[in-house]
PLY file of the C-alpha trace (Angstrom):
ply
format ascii 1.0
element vertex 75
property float x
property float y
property float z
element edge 74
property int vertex1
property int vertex2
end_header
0.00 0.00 0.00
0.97 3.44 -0.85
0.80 6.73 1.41
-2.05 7.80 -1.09
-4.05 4.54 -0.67
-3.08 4.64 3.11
-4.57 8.79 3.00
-7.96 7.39 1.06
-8.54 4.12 3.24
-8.18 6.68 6.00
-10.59 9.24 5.17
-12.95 6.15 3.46
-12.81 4.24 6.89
-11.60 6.46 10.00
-9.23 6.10 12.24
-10.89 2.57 13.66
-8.67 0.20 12.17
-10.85 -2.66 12.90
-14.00 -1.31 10.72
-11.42 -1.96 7.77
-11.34 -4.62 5.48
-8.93 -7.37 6.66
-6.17 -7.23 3.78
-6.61 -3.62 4.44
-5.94 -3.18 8.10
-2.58 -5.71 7.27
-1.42 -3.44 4.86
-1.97 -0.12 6.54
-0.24 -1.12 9.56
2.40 -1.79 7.38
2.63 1.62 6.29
2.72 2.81 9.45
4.92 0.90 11.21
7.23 1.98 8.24
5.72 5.65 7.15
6.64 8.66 9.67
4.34 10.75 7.16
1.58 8.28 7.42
1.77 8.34 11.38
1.26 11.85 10.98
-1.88 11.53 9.01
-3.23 9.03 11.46
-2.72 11.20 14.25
-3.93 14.30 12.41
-7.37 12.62 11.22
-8.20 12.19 14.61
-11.42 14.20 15.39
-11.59 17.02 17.96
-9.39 20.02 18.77
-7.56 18.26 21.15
-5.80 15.94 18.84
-4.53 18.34 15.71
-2.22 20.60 17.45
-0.80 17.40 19.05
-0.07 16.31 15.80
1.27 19.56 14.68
3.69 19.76 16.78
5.13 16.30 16.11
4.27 14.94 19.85
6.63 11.83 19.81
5.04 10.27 23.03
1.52 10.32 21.00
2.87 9.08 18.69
4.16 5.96 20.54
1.30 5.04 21.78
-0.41 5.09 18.94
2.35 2.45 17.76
1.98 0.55 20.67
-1.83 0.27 19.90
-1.31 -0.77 16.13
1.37 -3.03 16.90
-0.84 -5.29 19.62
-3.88 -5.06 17.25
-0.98 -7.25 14.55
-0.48 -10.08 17.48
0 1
1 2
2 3
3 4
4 5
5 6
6 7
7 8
8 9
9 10
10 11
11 12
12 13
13 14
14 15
15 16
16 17
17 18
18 19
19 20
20 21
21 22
22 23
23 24
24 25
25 26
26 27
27 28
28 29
29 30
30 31
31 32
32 33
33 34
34 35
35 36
36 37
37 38
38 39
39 40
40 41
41 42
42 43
43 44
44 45
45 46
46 47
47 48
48 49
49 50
50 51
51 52
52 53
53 54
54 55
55 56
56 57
57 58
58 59
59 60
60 61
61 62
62 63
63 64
64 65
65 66
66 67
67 68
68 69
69 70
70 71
71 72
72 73
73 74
């Protein structure tokens, strides 16, 4: 999967990974266990205030949770 497929599963299907199709999900945690700029547009389609200027600034520890979360959704 590319960052474009990645951006339109995203905005298709929300930030939910498990409402996505199977092959899907496997592929996009892929990307962003590999993509720093698709990280960054997980975090930043995260609804509410509270989240974008997180991801604005680059918040690293937000970041690693949300890796932490995709990576025990692949076990």
């Amino acid at each position: 999967m590319d960052l474009a497929a990645f951006q339109g599963l995203l905005e298709q299907n929300g930030t939910d990974l498990d409402r996505w199709p199977d092959a899907s999900r496997a592929a996009a945690l892929e990307i962003l266990a590999g993509s720093t700029e698709a990280r960054e547009a997980y975090v930043a389609a995260f609804p509410g205030p509270a989240d974008q200027p997180r991801a604005a600034e680059g918040d690293d520890a937000l970041v690693e949770r949300i890796m932490q979360a995709v990576a025990r959704d692949v076990r």
